[in-house]
MIZATOR-924784 format. One line per 2 residues: their letters; for each residue z negated, x negated, y of N, C-alpha, C. Coordinates in Angstrom, 3 decimals. Layout:
BEGIN
A = Z,X,Y,Z,X,Y,Z,X,Y; ... $
END
This chain:
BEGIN
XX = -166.406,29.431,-56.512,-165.884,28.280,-57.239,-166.963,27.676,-58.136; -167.849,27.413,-57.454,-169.538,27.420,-58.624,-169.590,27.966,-59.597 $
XX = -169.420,29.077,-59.342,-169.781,29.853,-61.153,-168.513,30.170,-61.657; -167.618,29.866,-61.210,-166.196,29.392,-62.162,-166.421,28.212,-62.950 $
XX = -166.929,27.225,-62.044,-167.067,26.132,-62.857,-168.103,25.906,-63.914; -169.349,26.381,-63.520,-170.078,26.590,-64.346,-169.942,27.631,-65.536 $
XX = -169.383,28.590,-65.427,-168.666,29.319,-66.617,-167.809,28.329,-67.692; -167.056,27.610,-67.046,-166.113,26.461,-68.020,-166.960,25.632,-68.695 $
XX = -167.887,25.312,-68.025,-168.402,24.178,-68.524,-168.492,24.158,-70.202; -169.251,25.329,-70.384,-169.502,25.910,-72.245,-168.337,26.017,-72.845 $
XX = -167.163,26.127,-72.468,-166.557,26.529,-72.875,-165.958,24.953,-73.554; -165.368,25.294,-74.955,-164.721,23.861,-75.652,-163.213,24.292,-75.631 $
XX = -162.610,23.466,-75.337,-160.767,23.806,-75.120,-160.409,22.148,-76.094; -158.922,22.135,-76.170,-158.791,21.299,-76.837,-158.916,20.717,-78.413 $
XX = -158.662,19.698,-78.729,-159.206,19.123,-79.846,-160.879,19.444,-79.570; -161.754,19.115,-78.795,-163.060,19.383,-78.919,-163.901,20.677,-80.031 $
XX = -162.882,21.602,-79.900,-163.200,23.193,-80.610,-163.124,23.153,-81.620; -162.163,21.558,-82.596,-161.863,21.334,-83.724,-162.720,20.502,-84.465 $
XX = -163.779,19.700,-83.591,-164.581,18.793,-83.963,-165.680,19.129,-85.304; -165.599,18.622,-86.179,-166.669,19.084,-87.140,-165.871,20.265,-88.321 $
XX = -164.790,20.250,-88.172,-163.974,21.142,-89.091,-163.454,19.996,-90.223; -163.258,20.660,-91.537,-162.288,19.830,-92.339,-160.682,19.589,-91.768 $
XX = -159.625,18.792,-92.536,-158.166,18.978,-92.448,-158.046,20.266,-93.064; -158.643,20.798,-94.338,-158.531,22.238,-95.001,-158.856,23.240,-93.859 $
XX = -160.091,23.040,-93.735,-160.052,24.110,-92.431,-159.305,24.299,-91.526; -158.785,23.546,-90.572,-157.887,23.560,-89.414,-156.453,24.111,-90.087 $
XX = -156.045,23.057,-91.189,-154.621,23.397,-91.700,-154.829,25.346,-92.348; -155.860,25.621,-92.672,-155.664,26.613,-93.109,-155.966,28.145,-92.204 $
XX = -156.544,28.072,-91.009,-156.740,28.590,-89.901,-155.273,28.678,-89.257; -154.568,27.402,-88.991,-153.210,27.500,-88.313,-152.476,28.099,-89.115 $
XX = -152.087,28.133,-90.338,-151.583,28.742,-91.192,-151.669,30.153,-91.432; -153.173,30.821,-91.101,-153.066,32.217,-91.091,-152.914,32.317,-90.116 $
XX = -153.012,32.120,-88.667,-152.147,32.353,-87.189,-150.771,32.462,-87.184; -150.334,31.890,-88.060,-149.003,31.800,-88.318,-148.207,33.136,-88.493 $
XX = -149.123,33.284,-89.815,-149.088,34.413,-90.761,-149.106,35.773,-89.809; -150.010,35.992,-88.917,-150.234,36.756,-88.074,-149.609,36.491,-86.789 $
XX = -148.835,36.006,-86.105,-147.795,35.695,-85.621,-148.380,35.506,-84.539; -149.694,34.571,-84.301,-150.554,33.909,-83.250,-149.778,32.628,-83.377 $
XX = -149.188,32.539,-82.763,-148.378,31.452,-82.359,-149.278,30.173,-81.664; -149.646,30.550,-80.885,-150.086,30.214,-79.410,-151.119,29.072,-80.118 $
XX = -152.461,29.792,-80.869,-152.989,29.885,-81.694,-152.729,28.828,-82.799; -151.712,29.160,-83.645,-151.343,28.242,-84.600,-150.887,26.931,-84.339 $
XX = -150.215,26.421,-82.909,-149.531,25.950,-82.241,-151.287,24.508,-81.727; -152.559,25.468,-81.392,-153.776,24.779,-80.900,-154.027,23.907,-82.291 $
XX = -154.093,24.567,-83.721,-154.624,24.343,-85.067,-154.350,23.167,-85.164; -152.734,23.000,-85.368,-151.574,21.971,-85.807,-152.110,20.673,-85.123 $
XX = -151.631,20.794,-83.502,-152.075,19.883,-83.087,-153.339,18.894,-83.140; -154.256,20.058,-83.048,-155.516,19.413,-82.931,-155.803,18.637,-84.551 $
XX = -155.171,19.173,-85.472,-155.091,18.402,-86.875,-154.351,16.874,-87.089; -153.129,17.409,-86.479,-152.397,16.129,-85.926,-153.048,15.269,-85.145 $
XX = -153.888,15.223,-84.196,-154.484,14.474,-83.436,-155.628,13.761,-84.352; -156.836,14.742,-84.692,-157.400,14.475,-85.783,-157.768,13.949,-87.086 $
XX = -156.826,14.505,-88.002,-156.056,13.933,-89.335,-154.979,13.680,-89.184; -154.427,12.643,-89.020,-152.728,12.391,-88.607,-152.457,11.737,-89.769 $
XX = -153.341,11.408,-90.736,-152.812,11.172,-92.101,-153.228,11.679,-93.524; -153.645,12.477,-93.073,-153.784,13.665,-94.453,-152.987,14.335,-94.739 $
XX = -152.814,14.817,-95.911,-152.113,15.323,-96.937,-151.267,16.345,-96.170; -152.006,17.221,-94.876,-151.209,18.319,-94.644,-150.355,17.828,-93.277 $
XX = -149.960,16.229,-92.906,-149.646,15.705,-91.369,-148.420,16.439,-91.546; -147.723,15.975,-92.472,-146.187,16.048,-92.563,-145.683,18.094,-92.064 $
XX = -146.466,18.751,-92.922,-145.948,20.146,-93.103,-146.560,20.816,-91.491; -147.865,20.376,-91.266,-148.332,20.082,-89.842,-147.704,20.117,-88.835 $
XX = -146.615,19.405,-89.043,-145.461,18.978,-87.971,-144.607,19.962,-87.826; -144.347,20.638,-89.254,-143.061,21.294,-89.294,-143.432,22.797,-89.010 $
XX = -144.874,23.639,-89.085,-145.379,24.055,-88.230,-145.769,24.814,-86.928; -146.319,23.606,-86.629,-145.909,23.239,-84.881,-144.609,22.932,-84.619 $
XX = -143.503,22.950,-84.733,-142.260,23.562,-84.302,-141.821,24.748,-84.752; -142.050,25.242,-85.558,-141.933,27.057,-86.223,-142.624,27.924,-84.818 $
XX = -144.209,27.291,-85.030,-144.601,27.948,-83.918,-144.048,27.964,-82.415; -144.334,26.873,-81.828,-143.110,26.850,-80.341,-141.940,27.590,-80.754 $
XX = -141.283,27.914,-81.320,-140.246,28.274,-82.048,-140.741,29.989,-81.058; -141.596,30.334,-82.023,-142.137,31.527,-81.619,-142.989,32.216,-81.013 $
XX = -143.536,31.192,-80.094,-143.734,31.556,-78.661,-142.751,31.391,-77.549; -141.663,30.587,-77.994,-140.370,30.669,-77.293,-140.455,30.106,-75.659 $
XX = -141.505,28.508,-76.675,-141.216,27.406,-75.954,-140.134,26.420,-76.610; -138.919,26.938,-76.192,-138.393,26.189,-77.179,-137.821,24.338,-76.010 $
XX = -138.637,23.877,-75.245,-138.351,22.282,-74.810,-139.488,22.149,-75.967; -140.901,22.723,-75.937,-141.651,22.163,-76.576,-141.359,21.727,-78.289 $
XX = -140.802,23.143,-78.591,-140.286,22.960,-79.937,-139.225,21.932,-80.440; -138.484,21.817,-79.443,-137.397,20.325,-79.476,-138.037,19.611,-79.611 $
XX = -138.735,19.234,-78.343,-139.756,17.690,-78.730,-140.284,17.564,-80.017; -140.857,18.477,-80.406,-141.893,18.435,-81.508,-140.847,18.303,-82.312 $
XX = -139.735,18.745,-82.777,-138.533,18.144,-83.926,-138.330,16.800,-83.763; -138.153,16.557,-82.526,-137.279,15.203,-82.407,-139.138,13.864,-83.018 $
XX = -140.104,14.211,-82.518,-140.883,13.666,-82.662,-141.005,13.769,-84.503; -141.044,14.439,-85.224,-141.203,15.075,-86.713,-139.477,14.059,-87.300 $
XX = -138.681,14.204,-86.527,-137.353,13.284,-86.978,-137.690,11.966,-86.894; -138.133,10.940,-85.535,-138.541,10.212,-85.978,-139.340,9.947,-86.725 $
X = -140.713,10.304,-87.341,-141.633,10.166,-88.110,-141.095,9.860,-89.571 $
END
């Protein structure tokens, strides 16, 4: 369990992995995940942009996105939410 944990430790998960990136960068990283049908992937980008830049230029398309993607990893509760959340907005 020690060197499990200590293995994690280095490791950055999350928004953290996004820290120090532009909105161009992130939006355009999720976008070729997309492209390449890294869902999973494109699905980390979005968010962590959304969390990040939640009002830059790319929030809106951002959104729409991250439900394409859930879409196609075929989470689709997640992908609901993420509409219904993108509807209210």
């Amino acid at each position: 369990a020690v060197l499990f944990t200590a293995g994690c430790a280095n490791t950055t998960t999350g928004i953290e992995a996004f820290k120090g990136k532009s909105a161009t960068q992130i939006y355009s990283a999720g976008e070729k995940d997309l492209q390449g049908k890294k869902y999973k992937s494109a699905v980390s980008h979005f968010e962590a942009l959304d969390a990040l830049y939640p009002f830059s230029k790319y929030a809106e398309n951002s959104q729409l996105h991250i439900i394409y993607a859930y879409y196609g990893t075929g989470d689709l509760p997640s992908g609901i939410a993420a509409a219904d959340r993108y509807i209210h907005l």
